[in-house]
C-alpha positions in Angstrom: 48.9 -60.0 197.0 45.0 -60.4 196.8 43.1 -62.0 199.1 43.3 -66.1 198.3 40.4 -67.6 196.3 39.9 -71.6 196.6 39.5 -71.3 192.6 40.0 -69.3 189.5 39.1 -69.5 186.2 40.9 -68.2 183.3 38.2 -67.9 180.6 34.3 -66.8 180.9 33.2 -68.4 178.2 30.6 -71.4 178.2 33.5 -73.5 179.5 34.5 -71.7 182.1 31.3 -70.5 183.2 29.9 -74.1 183.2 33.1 -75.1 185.2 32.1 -72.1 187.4 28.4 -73.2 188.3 29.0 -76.8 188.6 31.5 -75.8 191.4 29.2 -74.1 193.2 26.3 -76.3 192.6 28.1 -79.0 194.5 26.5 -80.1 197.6 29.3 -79.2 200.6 31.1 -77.1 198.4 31.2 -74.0 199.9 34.9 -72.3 198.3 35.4 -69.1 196.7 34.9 -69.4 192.7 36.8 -66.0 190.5 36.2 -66.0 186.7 38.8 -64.1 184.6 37.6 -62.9 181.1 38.8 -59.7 179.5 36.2 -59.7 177.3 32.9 -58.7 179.3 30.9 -58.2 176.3 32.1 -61.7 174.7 31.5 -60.3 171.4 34.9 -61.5 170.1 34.7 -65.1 171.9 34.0 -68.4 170.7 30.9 -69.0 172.4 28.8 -66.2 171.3 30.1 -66.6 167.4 30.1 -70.2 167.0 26.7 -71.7 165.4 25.1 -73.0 168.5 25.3 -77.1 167.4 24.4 -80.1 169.3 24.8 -83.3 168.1 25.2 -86.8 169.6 26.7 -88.3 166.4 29.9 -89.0 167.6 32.5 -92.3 166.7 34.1 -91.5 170.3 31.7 -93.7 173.1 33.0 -90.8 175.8 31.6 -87.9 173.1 28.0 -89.9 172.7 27.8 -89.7 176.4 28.9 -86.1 177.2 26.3 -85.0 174.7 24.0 -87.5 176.0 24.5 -85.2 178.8 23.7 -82.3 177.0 20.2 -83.5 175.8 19.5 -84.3 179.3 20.6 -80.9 180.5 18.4 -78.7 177.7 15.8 -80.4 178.6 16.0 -79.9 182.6 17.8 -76.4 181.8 15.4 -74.5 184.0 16.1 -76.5 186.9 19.4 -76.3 186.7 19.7 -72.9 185.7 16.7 -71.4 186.4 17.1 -68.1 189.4 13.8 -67.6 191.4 12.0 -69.9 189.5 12.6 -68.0 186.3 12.3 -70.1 183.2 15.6 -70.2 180.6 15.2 -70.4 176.9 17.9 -71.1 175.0 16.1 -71.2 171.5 17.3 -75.0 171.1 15.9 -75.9 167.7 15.8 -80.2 168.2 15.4 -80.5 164.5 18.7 -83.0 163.8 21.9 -83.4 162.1 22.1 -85.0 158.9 25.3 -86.4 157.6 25.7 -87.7 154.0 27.5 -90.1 152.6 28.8 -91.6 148.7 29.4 -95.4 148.7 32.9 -95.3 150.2 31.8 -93.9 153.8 28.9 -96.3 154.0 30.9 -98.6 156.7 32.6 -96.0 158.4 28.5 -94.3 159.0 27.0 -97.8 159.9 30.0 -98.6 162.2 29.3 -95.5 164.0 25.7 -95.7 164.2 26.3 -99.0 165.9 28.2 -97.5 168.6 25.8 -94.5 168.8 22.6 -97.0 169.1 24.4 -99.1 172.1 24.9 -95.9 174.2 21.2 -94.9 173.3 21.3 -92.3 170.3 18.1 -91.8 168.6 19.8 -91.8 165.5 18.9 -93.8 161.8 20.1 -94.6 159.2 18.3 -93.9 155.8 19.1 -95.2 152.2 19.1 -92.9 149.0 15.1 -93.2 148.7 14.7 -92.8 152.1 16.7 -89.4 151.6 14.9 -88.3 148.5 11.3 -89.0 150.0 12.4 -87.3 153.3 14.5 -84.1 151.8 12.7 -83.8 148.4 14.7 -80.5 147.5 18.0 -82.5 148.2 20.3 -83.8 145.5 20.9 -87.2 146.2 22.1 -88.8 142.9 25.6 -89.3 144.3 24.9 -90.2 147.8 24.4 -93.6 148.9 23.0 -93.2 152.3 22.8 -90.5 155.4 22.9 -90.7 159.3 19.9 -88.8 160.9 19.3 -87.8 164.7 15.9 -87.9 165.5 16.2 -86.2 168.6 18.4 -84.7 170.8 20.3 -82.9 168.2 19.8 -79.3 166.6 21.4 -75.8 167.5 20.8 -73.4 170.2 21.6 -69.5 171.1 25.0 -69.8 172.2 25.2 -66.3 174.1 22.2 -67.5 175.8 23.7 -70.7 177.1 26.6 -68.7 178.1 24.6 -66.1 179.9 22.8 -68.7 181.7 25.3 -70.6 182.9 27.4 -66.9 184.0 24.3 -65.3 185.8 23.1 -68.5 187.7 27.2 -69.0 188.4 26.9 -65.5 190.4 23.4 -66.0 191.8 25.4 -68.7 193.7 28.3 -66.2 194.4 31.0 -66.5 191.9 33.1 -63.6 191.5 33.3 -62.4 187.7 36.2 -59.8 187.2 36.8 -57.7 183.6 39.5 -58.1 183.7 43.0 -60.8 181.7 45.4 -63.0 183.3 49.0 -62.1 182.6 50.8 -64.5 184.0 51.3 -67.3 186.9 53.8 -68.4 188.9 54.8 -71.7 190.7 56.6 -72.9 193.6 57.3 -76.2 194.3 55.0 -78.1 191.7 51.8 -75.8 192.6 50.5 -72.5 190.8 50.9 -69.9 193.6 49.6 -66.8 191.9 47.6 -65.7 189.2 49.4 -62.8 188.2 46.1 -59.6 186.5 46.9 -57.1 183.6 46.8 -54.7 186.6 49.6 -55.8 188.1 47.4 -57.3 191.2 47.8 -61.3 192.0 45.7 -63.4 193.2 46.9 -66.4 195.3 45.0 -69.1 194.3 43.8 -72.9 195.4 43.6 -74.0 192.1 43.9 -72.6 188.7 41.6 -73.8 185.6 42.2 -72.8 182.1 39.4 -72.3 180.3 40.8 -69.6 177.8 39.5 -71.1 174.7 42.0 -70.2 171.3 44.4 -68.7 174.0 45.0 -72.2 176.0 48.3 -72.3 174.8 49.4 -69.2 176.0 48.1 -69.3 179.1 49.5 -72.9 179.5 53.0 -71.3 178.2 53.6 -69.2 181.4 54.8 -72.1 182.9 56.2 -73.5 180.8 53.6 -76.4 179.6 53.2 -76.7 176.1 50.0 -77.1 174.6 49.3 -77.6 171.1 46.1 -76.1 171.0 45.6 -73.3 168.4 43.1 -70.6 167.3 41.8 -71.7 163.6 39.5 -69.1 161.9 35.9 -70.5 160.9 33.6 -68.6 158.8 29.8 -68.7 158.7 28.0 -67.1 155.7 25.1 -66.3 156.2 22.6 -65.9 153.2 18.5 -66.0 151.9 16.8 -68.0 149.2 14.1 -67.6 146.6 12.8 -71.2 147.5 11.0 -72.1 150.5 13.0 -74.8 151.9 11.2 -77.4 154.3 12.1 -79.5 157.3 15.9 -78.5 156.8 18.3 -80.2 159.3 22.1 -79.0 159.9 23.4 -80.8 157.1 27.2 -82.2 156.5 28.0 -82.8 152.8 30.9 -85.5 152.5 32.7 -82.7 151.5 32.7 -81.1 154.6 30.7 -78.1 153.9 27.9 -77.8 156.1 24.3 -75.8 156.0 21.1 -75.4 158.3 18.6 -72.6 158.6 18.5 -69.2 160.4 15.4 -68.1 161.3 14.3 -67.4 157.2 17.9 -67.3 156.0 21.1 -70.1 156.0 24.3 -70.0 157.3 27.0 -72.4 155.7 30.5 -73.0 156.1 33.3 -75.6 156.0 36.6 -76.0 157.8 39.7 -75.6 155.4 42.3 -78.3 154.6 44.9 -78.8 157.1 47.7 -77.4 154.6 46.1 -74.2 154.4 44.8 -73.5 158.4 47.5 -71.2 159.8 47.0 -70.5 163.0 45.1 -67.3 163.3 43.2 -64.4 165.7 42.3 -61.7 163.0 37.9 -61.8 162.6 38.6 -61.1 158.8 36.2 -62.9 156.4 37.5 -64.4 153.1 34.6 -64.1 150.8 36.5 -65.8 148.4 35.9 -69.2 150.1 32.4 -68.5 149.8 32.2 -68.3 146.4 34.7 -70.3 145.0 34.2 -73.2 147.3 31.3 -73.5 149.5 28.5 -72.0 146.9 29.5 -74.6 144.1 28.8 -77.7 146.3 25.7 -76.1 148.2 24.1 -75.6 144.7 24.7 -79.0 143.6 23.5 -80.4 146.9 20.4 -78.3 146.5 19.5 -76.7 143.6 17.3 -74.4 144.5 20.8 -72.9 146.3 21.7 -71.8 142.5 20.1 -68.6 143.3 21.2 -67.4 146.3 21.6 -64.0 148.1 24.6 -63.8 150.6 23.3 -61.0 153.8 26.4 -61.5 155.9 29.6 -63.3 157.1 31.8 -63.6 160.0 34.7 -64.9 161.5 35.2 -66.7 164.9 37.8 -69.0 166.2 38.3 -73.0 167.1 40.2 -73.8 170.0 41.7 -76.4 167.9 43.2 -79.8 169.3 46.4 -80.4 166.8 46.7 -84.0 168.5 43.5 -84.9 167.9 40.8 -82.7 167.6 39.3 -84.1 171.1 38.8 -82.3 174.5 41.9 -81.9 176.6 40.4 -82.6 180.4 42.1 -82.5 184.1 44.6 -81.5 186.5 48.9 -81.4 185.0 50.6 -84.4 186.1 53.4 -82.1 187.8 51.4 -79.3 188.3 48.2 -80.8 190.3 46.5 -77.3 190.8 46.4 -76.7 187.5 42.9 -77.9 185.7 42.6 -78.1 181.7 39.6 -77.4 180.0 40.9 -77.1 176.5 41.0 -78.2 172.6 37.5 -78.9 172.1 38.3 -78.3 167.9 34.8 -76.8 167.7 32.8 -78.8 170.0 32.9 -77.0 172.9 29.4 -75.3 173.1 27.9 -78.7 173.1 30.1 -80.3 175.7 30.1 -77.8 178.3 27.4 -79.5 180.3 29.1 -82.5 180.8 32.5 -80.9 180.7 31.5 -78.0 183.9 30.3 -81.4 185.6 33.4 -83.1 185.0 36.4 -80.7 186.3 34.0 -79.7 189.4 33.7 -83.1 190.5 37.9 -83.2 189.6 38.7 -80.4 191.9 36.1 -81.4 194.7 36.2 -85.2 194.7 39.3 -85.7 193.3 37.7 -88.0 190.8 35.3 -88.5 188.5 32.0 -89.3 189.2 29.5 -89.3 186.3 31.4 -90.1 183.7 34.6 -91.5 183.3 36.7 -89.0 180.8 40.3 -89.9 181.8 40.1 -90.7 178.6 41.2 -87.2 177.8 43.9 -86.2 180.1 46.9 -84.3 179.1 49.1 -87.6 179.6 48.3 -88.2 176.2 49.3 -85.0 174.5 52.8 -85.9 176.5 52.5 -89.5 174.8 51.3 -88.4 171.4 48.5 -91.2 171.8 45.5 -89.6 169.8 42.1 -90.3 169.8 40.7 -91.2 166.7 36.8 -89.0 166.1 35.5 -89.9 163.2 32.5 -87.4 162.9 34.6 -83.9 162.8 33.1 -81.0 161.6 
């Protein structure tokens, strides 16, 4: 047996590294912090292939304020962190998501803009001229109306946040090993050891799963199930003849989303649920591309007719089959052990709020910022969903 560390985390990804600075960030908090990922590089995690979105349009008053969060956090990012005084640049590109919508979503977008306005989104709401005048290259024949953030929203470099967060977690002394959990054991209603590909252990104070599309497994060593899943996503990537201006991310009612690249576009769209098999291969189906997602990109802009695809790939969703929502805090039986799982996509943009959150659960006992009890596993053992609206 290892020498006992007051935490470990299963999972270097943003999650977990966020989880992993937040701890030792804490004034009076002076515990040992380990960081399990098997994947030092992070070339094949979630993080580092995922699109880099941030967006406060939300139907779920607990997702406004976590990425409320967020904008606060990009904004301050240096100061929380920056090492020596060295700045941090993330790339975030504030320039808005744009979600459109035919006649029949109108109530559903102006019901959610009223709950996004009350917990202070700079979002509005903009009519079919206000679309045309605003996105000129945009066909909007068939849309009745669109949802806007005027600030706070956009994408980042997601291997930068990740770094960030993982080299200012061990400028404060977190441990990061290379290496994968195998297994864990319990005695008594607590996790007692954290059992390494190796063969080593660790004995450990408390044990938090941040191991993205993997949750489940990791959950299933003792015996907890999970129904979180890893769901292949696609981004296609590809340049076109046409300058195209002041482009948001953009979400079609179809589902199919765009945004710029630099000079290029990447796209993509998440697939029915009837044909989503739960997945881990990185193999991209061009087929989708083509048959699907180039079709309704060309009528939503024209100028997409003539189009050069440059390159796709494939990453994974920790995806939430309850509810596509966050799945936050300690086991009801087994208290040591911490989730940080099912964010269905969203996880980039909540670790902020979501490293804030499980620190002040493991060190207070509570929490303190913001209330996200909301999210517990209780109600995956209930089968009481949360109903978000604005999934992408």
């Amino acid at each position: 047996m290892e020498a006992t560390r007051d935490i470990v985390i299963i999972g270097g990804g943003v999650i977990g590294s966020s989880i992993a600075y937040f701890l030792k960030a804490t004034p009076g908090f002076s515990g040992s912090v380990t960081v399990l990922e098997k994947d030092p590089t992070y070339e094949f995690g979630s993080t580092a292939r995922s699109w880099g979105g941030v967006r406060q349009q939300f139907s779920t008053p607990e997702n406004i304020l976590i990425s409320r969060f967020t904008e606060e956090f990009l904004r301050e990012i240096t100061h929380y962190l920056g090492i020596d005084g060295s700045p941090v640049n993330v790339d975030f590109q504030e320039r808005g998501y744009l979600f459109l919508a035919e006649e029949p979503h109108i109530p559903t977008l102006y019901a959610n803009n009223a709950i996004q306005r009350s917990l202070g989104v700079n979002v509005g709401l903009l009519d079919q001229e206000d679309l045309k005048r605003g996105f000129p290259w945009l066909n909007v024949a068939d849309l009745a109306g669109g949802s806007f953030g005027l600030s706070g929203e956009g994408w980042l470099d997601a291997y930068s946040l990740n770094q960030a967060f993982r080299k200012k977690a061990i400028s404060l002394g977190v441990e990061y090993r290379a290496i994968a959990a195998a297994g864990l054991d319990v005695t008594e209603g607590k996790v007692t050891a954290v059992r390494l590909a190796d063969a080593s252990r660790i004995a450990p104070g408390a044990v938090v799963n941040a191991a993205g599309p993997a949750a489940a497994a990791v959950a299933g060593w003792i015996g907890i199930e999970l129904p979180v899943r890893s769901r292949k996503r696609y981004a296609y990537s590809f340049s076109c003849r046409e300058e195209i201006t002041g482009c948001p991310l953009i979400v079609d009612p179809s589902g199919v989303h765009f945004r710029p690249e630099g000079r290029q576009f990447i796209a993509g769209c998440s697939p029915h649920p009837a044909n989503d098999p739960d997945c881990t291969d990185f193999d991209v189906d061009y087929s989708w591309f083509e048959e699907h997602i180039w079709p309704i990109l060309a009528h939503r802009v024209p100028a997409f007719e003539s189009i050069r695809m440059e390159r796709a790939w494939a990453g994974h969703y920790a995806y939430n089959l309850l509810d596509q929502n966050a799945i936050l805090g300690p086991h009801p039986e087994i208290t040591n052990f911490y989730f940080a799982n099912g964010f269905s996509g969203h996880g980039l943009q909540q670790s902020p709020a979501v490293g804030r959150a499980i620190a002040e659960l493991i060190t207070d006992g509570e929490y303190r910022s913001l209330d996200l009890s909301r999210f517990s596993y209780e109600r995956i053992v209930t089968g009481h969903a949360i109903s978000e609206h604005n999934i992408v």
